[in-house]
PAZAPA-4460 file (N, C-alpha, C; in steps of 0.05 Angstrom, whole numbers, plus 32768, in hexadecimal, padded with zeros to 4 digits):
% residues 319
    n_x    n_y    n_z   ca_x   ca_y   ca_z    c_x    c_y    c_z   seq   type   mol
   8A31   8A5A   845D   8A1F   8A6A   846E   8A30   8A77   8485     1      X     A
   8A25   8A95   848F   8A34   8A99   849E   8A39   8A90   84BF     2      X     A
   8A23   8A82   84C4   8A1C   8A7D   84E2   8A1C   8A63   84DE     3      X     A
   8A2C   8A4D   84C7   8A26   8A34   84CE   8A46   8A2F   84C0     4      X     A
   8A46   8A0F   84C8   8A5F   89FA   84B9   8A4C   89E6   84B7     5      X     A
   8A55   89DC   849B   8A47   89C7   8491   8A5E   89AE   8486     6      X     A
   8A5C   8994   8495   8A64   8980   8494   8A5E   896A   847D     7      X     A
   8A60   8960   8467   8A5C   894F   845D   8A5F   893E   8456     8      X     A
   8A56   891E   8458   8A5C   8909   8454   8A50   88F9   8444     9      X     A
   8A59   88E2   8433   8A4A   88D2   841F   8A4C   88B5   8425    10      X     A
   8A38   88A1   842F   8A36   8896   843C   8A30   8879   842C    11      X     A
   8A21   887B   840F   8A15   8872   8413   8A1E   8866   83ED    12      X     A
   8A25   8845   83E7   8A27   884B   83C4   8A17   8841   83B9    13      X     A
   89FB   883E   83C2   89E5   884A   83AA   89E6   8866   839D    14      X     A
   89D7   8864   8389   89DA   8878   8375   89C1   8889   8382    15      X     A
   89BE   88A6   8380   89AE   88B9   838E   8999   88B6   8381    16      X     A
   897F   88B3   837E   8966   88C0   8370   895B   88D7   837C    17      X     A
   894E   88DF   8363   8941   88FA   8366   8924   88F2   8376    18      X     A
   8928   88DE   837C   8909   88D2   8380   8908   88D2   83A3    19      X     A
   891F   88CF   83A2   8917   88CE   83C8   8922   88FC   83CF    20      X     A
   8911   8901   83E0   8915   8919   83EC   892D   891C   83F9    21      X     A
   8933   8935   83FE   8949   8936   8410   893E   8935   842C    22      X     A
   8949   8926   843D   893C   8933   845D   8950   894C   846A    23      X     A
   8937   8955   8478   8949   896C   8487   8941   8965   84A9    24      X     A
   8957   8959   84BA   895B   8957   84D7   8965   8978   84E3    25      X     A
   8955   897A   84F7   8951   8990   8510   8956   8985   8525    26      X     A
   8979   8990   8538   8978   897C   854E   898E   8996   8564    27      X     A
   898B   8990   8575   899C   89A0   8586   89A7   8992   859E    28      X     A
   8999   898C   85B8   89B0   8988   85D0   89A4   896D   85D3    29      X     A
   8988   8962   85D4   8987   8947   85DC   8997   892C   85CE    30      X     A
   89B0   8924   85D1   89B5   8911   85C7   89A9   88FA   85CA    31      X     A
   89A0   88EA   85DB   898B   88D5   85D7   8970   88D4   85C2    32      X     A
   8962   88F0   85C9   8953   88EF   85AF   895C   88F4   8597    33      X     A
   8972   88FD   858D   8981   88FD   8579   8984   88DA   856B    34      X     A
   899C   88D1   8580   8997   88B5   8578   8980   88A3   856F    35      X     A
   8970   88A8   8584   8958   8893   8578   8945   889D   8558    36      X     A
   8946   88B8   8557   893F   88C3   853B   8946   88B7   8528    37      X     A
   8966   88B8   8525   8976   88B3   8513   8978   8892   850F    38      X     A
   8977   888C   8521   8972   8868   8527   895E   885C   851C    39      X     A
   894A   8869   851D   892E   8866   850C   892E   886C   84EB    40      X     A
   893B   8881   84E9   893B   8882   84D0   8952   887C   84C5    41      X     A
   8962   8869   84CF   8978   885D   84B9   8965   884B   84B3    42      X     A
   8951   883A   84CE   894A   8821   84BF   8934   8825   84B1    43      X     A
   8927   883A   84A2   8910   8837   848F   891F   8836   8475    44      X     A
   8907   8837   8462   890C   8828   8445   8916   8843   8438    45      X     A
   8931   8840   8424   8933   885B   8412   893F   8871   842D    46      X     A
   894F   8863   843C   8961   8875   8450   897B   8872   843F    47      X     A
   8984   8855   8437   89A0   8869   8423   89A1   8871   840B    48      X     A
   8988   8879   8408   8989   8884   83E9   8981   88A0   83EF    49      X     A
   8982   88AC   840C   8971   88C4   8413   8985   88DC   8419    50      X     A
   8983   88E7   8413   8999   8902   841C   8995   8914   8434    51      X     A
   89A2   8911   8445   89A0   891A   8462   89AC   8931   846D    52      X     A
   89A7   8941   8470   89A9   895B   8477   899F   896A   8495    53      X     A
   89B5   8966   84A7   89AE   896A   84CC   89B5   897F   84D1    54      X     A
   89A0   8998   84DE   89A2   89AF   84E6   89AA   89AE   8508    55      X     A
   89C1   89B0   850E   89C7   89BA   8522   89C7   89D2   852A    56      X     A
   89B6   89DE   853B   89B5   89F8   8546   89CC   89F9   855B    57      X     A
   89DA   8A15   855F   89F1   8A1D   856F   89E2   8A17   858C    58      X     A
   89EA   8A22   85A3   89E3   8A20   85BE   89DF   8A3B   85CC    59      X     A
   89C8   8A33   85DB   89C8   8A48   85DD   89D6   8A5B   85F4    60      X     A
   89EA   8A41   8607   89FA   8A53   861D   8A11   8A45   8622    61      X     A
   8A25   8A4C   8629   8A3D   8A3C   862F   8A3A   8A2C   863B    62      X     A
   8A24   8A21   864A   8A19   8A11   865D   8A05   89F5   864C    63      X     A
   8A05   89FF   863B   89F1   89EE   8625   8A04   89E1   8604    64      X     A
   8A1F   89EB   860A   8A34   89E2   85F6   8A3A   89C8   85FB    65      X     A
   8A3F   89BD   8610   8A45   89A1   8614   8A2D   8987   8609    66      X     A
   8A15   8996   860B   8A00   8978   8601   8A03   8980   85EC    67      X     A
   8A0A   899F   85DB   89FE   899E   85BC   8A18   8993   85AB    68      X     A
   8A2F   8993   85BB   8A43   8989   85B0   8A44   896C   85B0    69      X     A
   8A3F   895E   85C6   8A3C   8942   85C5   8A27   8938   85AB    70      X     A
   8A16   8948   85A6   8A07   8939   8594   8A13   894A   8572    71      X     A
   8A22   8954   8571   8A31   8958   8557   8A4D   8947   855B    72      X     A
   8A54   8937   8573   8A6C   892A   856F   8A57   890F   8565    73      X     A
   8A3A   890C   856A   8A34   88F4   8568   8A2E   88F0   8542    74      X     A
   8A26   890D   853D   8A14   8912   8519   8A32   8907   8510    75      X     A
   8A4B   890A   8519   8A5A   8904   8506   8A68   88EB   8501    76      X     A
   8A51   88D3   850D   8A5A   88B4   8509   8A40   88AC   84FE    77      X     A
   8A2D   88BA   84F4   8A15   88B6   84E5   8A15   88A5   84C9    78      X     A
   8A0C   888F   84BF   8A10   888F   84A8   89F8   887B   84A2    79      X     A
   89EB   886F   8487   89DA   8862   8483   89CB   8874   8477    80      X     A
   89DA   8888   8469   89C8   889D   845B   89D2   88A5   843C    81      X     A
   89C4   88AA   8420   89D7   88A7   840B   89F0   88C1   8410    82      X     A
   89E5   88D8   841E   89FD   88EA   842C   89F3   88FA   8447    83      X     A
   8A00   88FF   8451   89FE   8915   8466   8A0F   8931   846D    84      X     A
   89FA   8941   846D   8A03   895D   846E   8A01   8964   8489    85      X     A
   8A15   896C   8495   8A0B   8977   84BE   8A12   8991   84B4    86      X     A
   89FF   89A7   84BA   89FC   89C1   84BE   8A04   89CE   84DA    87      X     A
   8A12   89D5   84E6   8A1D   89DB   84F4   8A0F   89F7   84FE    88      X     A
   8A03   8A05   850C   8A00   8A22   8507   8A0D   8A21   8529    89      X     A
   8A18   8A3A   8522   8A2E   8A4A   852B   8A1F   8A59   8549    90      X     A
   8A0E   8A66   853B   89F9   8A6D   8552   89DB   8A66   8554    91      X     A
   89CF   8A67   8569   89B5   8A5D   857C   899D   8A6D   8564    92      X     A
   8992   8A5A   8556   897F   8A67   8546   8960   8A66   854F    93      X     A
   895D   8A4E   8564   8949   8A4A   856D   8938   8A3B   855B    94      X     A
   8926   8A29   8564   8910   8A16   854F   8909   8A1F   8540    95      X     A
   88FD   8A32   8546   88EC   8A30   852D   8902   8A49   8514    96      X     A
   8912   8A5B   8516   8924   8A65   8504   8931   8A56   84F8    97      X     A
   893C   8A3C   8508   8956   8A2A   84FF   8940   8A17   84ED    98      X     A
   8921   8A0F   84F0   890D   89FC   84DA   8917   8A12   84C4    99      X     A
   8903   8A26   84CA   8901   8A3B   84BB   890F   8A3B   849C   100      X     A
   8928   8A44   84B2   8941   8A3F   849B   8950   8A2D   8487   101      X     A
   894F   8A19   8495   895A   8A00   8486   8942   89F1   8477   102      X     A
   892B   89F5   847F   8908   89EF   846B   8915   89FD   844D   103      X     A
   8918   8A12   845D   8919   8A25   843D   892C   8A1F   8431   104      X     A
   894E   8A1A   8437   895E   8A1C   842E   8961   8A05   8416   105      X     A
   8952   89E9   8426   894F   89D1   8421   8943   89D1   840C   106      X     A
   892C   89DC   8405   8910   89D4   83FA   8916   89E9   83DE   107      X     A
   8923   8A03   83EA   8929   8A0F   83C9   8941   89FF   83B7   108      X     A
   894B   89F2   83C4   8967   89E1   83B5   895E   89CA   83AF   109      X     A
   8948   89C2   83BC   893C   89A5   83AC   8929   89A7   83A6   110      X     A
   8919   89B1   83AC   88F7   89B1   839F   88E3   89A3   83AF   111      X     A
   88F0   898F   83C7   88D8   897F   83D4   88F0   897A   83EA   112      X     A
   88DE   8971   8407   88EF   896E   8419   88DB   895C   8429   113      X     A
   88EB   894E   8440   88DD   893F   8457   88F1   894A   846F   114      X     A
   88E2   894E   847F   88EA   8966   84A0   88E0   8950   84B4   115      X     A
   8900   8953   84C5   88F8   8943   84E1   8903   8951   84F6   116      X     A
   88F9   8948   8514   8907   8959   8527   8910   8949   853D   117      X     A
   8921   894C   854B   893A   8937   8552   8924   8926   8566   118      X     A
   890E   892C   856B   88F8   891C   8584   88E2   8903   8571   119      X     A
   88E7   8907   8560   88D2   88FC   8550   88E7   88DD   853C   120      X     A
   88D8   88C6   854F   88DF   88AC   8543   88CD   889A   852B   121      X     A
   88D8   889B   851A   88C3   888F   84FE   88C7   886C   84F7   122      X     A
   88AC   886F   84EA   88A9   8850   84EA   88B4   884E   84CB   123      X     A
   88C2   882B   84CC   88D3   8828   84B2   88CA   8832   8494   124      X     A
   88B3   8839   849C   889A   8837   8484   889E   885E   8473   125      X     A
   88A7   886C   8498   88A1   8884   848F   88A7   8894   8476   126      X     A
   88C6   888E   846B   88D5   889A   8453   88BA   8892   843F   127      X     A
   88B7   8878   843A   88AB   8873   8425   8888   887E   841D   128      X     A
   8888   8877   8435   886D   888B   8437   8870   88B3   842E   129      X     A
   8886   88BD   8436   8887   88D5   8432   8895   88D5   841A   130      X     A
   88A4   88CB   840B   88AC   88CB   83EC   8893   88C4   83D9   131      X     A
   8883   88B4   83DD   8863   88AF   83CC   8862   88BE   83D0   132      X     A
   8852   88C2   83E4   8849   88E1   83E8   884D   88F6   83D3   133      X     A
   8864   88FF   83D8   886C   8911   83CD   8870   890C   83AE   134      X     A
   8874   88F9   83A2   8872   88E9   8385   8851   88F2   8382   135      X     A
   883D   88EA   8397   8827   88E4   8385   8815   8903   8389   136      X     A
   8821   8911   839C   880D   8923   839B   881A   8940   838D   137      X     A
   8839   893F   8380   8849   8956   8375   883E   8966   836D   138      X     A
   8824   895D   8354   8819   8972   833D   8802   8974   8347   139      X     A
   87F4   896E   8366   87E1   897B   8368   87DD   898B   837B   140      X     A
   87DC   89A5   837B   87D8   89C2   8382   87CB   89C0   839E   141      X     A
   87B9   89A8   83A1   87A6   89B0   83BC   87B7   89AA   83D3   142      X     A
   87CD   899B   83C1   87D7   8989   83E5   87F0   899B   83E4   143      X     A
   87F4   89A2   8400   880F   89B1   840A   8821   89A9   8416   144      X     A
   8821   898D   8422   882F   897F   843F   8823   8965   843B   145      X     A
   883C   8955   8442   8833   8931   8451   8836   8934   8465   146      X     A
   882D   8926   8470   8830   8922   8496   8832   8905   849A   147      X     A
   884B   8901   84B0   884B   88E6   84B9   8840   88E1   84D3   148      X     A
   8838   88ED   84DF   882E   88E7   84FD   880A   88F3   84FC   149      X     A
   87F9   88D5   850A   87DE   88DF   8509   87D6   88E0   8529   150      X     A
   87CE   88EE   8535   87C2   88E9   854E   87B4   88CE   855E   151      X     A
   87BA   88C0   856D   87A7   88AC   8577   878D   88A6   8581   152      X     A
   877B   88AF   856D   8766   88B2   8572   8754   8890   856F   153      X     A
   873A   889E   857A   8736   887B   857A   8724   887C   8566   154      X     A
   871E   888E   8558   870C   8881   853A   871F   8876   8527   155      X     A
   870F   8863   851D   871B   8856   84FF   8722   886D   84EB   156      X     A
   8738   886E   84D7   8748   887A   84CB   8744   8874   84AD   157      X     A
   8745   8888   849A   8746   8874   8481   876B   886E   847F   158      X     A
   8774   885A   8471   878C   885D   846B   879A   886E   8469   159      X     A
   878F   8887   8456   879E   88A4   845F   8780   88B3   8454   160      X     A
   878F   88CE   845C   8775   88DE   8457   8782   88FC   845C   161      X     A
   8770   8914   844F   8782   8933   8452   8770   8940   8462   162      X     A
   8781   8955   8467   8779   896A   847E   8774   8988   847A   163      X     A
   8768   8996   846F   8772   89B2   846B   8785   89B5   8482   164      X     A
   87A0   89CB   8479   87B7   89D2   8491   87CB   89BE   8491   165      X     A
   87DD   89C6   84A6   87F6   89B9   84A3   87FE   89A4   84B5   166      X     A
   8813   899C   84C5   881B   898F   84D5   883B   8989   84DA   167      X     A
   8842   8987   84F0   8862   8993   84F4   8862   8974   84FD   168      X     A
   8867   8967   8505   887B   8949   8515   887C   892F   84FC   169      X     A
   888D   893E   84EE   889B   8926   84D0   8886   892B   84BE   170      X     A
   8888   8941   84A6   8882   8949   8494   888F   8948   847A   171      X     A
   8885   8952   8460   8894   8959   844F   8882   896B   8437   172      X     A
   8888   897D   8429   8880   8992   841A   8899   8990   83FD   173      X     A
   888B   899E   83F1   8898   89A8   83DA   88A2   89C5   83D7   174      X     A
   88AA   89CB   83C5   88B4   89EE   83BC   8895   89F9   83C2   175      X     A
   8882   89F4   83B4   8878   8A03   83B2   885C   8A04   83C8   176      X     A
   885F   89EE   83DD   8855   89ED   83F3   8856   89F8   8405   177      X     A
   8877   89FA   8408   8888   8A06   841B   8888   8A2E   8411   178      X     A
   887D   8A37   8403   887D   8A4A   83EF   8862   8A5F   8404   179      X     A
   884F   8A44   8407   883D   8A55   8417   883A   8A5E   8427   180      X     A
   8853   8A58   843E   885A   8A5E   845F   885E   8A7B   8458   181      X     A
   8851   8A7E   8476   8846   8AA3   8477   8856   8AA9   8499   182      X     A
   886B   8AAD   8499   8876   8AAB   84B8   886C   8AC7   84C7   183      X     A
   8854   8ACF   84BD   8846   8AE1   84D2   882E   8ADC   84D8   184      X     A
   882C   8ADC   84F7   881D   8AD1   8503   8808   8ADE   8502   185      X     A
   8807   8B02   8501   87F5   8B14   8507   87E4   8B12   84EA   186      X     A
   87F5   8B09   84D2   87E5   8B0E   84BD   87D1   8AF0   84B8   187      X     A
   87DF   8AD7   84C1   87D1   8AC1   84C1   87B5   8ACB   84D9   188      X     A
   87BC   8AD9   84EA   87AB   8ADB   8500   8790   8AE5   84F7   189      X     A
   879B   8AF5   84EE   8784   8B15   84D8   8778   8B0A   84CB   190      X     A
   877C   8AFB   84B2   8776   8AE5   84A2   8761   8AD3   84B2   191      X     A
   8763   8AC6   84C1   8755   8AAF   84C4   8738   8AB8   84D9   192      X     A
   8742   8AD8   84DA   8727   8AE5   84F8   8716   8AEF   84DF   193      X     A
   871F   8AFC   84BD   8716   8B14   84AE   8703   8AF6   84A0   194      X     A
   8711   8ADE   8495   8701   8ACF   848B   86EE   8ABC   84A1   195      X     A
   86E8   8AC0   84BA   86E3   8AB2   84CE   86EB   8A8D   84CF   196      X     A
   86FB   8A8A   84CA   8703   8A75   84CB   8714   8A67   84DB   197      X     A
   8716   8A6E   84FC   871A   8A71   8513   8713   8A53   8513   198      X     A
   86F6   8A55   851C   86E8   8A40   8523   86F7   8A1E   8517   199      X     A
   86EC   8A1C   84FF   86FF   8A0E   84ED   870E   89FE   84F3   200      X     A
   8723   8A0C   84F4   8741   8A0F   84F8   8749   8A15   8514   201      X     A
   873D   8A0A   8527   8738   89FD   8542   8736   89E8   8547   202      X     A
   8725   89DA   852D   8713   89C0   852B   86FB   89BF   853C   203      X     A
   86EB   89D7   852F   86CD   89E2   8544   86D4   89EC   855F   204      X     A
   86EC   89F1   8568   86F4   89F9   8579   86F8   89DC   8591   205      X     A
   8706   89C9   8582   870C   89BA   8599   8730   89BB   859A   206      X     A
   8737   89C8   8591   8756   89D0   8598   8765   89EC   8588   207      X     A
   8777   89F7   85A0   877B   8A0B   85A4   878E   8A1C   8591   208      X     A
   878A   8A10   8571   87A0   8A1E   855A   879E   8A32   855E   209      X     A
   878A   8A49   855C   8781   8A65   855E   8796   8A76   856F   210      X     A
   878A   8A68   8587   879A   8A72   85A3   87BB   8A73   85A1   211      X     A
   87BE   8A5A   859A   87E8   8A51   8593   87E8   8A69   857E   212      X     A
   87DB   8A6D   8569   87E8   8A82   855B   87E2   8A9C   8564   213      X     A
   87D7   8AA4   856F   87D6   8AC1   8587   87EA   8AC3   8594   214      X     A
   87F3   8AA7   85A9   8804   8AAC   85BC   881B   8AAE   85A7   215      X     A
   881C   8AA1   858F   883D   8AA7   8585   883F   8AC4   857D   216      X     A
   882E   8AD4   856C   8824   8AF1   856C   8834   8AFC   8584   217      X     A
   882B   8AF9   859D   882C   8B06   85B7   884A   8AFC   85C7   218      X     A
   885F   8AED   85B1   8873   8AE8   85B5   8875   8ACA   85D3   219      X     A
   885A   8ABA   85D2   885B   8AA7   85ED   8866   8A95   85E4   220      X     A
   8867   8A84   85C8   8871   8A73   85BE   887E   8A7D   85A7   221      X     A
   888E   8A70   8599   889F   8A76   8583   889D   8A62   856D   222      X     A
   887E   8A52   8566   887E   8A40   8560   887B   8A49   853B   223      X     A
   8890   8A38   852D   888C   8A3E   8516   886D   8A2C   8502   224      X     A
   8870   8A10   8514   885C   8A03   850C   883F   8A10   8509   225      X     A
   8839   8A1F   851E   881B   8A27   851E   8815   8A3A   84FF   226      X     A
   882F   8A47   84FE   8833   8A59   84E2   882F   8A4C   84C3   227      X     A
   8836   8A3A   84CE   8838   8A19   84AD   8823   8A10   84AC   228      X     A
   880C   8A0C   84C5   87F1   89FC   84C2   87DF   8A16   84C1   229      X     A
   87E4   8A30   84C1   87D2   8A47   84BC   87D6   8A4E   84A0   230      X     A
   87EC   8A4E   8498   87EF   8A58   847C   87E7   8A48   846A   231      X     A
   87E4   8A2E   846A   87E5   8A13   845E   87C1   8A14   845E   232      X     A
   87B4   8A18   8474   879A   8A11   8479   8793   8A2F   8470   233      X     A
   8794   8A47   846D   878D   8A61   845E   878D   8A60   8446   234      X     A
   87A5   8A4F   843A   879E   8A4C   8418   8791   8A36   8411   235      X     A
   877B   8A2E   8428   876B   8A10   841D   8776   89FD   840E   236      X     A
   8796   89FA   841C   87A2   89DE   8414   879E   89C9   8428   237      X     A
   87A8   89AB   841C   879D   899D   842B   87BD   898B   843D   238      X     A
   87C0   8975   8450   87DD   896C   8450   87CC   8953   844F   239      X     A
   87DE   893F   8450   87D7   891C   8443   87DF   8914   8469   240      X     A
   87D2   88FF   8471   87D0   88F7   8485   87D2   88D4   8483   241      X     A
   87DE   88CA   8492   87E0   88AD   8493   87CA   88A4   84AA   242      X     A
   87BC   888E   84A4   87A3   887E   84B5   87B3   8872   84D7   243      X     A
   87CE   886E   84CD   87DE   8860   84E2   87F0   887D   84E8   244      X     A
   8800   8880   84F9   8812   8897   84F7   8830   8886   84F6   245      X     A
   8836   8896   84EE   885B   887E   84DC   886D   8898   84F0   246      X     A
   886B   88A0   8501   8879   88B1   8512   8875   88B3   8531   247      X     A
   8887   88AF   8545   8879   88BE   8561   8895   88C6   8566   248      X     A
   8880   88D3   857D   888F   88EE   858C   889A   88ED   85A7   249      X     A
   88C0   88E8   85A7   88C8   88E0   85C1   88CF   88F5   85CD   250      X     A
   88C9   890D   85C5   88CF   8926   85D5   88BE   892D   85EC   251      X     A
   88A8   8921   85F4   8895   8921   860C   8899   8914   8621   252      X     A
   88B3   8905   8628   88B2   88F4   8638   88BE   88FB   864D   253      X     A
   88C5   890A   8659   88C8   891F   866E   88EB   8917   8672   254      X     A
   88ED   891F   8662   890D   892B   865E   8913   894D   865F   255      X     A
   892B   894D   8670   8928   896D   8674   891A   8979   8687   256      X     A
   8912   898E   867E   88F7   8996   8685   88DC   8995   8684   257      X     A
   88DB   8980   866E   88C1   8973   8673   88B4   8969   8680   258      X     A
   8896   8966   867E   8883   895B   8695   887B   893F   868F   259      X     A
   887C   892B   8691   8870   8914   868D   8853   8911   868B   260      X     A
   8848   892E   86A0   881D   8927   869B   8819   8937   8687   261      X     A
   8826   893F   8669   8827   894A   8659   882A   8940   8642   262      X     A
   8834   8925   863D   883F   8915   862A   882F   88FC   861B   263      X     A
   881C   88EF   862C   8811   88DA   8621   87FE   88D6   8610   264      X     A
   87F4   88F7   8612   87E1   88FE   85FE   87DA   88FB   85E4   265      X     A
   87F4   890A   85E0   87FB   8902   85BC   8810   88E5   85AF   266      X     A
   8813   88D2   85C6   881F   88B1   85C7   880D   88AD   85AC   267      X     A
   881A   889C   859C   8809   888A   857C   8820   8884   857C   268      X     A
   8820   8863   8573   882B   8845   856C   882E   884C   8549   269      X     A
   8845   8843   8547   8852   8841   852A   883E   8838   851B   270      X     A
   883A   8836   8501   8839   8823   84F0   8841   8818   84E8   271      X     A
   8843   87F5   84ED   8855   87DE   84E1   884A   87D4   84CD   272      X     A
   8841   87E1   84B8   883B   87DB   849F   883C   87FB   848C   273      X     A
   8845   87F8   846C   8846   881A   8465   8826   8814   845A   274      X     A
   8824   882F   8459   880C   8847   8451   880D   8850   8435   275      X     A
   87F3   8843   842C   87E8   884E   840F   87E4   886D   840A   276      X     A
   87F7   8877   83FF   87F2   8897   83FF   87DB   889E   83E7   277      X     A
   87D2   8887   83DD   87BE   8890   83C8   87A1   8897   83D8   278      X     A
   8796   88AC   83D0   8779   88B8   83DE   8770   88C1   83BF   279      X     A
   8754   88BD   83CE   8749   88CB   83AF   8727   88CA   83BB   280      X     A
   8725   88DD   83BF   8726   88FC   83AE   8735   890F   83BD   281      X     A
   8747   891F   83BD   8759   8932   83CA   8743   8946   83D4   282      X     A
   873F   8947   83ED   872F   894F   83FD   872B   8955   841D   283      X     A
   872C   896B   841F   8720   8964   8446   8717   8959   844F   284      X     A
   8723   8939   8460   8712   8923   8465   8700   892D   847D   285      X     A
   86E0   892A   8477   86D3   8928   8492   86D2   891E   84A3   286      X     A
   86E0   88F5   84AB   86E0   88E6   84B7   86FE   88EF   84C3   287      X     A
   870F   88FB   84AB   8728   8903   84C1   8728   891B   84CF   288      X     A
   8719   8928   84CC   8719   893E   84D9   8704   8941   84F7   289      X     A
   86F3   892D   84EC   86E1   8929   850C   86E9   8917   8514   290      X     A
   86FA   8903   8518   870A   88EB   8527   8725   8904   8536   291      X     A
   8733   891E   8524   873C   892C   8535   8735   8934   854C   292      X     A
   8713   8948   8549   870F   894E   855A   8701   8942   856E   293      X     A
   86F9   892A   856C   86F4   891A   8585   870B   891A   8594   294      X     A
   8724   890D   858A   873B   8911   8593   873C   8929   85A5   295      X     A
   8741   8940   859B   8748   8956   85AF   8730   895E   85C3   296      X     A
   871A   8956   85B4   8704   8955   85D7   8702   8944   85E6   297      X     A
   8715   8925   85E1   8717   8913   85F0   8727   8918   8605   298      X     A
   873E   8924   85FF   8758   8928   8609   8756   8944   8623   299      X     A
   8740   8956   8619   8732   896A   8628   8731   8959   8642   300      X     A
   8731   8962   8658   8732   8983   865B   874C   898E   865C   301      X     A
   8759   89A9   8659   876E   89AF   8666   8786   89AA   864E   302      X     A
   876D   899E   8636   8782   899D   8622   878E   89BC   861E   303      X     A
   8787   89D2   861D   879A   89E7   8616   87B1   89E9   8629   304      X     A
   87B0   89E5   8641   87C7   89EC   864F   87DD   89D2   8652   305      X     A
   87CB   89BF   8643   87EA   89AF   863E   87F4   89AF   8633   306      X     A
   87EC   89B9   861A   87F2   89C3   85F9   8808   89D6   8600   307      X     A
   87FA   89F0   860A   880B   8A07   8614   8821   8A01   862C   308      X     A
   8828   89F0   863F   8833   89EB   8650   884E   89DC   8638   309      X     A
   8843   89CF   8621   885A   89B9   8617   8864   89CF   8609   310      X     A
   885B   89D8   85F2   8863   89F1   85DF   8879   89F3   85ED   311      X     A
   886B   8A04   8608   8884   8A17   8617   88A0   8A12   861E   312      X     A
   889C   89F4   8632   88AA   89DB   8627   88BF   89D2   8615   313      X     A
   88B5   89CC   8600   88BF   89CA   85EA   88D2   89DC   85DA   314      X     A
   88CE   89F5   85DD   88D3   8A09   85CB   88EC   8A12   85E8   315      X     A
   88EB   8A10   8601   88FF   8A17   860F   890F   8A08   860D   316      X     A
   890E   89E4   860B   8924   89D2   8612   8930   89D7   85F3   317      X     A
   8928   89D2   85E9   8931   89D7   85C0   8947   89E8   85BA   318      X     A
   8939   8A02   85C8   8948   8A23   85B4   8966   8A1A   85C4   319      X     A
***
């Protein structure tokens, strides 16, 4: 590639199966959250039989070369993986271009993938949970995405359960999942006002997807995620959801520029036991989808501008 160097290493002498996914790591200047990512996922199950593949994005100022380099001097004592690939890119692609790209690059050369982002720590359970997954739901058309992280809500959960739409914090898709991403916002926009399905895809309007995909339209956020759970939820597919969440998110903890009265919101506790990916009937759960939106009217008021305050956040400390 022309904007990257790619490093590779083989780590690991078990024999590869086709059965575990490749993962694809997204990481740039935080080295602490780097570490603890990677720390987490040596110790889950089917980490050295897993093929690891770390997107380093370039920097984006001579001023920002020293953290992104410390954490590519660190990718290169990594091991506990059946190999590792460090992607190097040359220049500043920004989040959601540098997902973008390596989603795709990944997912057409294997056929199925699991996506993490250097803030997001998984429970030992998570690989295994996202390889079933992906085993049990391959040949059926409705489901588009697994998701490892569930919100902390306080209703009871079934063990797992689906969602029409997508979800970005430790996922995984197939070729032909990944097939449906529509990276325009104006046409997902158009789409969801022409079929009125706004509402919906709000969750009756208790949180603000609609809005996030306007502001990315109107260039306020650059979020590729909102693009993945519009396109995903337009073709009435569904993603698989765990009852426990096998993922959290240490990127809120007011590192940087972050806020700390911004972060505790979306806090959920591992799961120390794995998750039955079998559901049946493949379906839009009603109990998961109204335990959501209690959730986001619990969390009200003011939930949009924390939403929008982190985005902003997020997408600045990252690129």
């Amino acid at each position: 590639m022309s904007f990257s160097q790619r490093l590779t290493t083989h780590t690991s002498i078990l024999p590869y199966s086709m059965n575990f996914a490749p993962i694809a790591l997204f990481v740039y200047n935080r080295l602490s959250h780097v570490q603890k990512t990677i720390d987490a996922l040596q110790k889950n199950i089917g980490a050295s039989s897993s093929k690891l593949y770390i997107f380093s994005d370039g920097f984006k100022s001579d001023d920002d070369s020293f953290k992104v380099n410390k954490v590519r001097n660190f990718l290169k004592t990594v091991t506990g993986f059946h190999s590792i690939e460090i992607i190097e890119r040359q220049k500043n692609l920004g989040l959601a271009s540098s997902i973008i790209a390596g989603v795709t690059e990944i997912v057409n050369k294997s056929g199925r993938i699991i996506v993490l982002e250097d803030d997001l720590v998984s429970s030992p359970y998570f690989l295994k949970y996202m390889n079933e997954g992906l085993d049990q739901y391959e040949s059926d058309d409705k489901v588009a995405s697994i998701h490892g992280y569930v919100y902390p809500v306080e209703d009871d959960l079934p063990a797992a359960f689906f969602l029409r739409g997508a979800d970005c914090w430790g996922w995984a898709t197939w070729k032909r999942g990944w097939d449906l991403f529509n990276p325009s916002g104006l046409e997902l926009l158009s789409e969801l006002n022409n079929k009125k399905l706004a509402e919906l895809f709000d969750f009756n309007g208790s949180y603000p997807f609609t809005k996030m995909l306007e502001d990315q339209i109107e260039g306020k956020n650059n979020s590729w995620a909102i693009r993945w759970n519009a396109s995903v939820f337009l073709k009435d597919k569904l993603t698989l959801y765990p009852g426990k969440s096998l993922v959290s998110n240490i990127g809120n903890d007011g590192s940087g520029t972050h806020s700390s009265a911004v972060t505790n919101i979306w806090d959920a506790s591992l799961s120390v036991s794995p998750v039955n990916v079998f559901v049946n009937p493949v379906e839009d759960s009603t109990q998961g989808r109204l335990a959501f939106e209690r959730y986001f009217r619990r969390i009200s008021p003011n939930l949009f501008g924390r939403i929008i305050r982190y985005v902003k956040r997020k997408i600045n400390f990252i690129q």
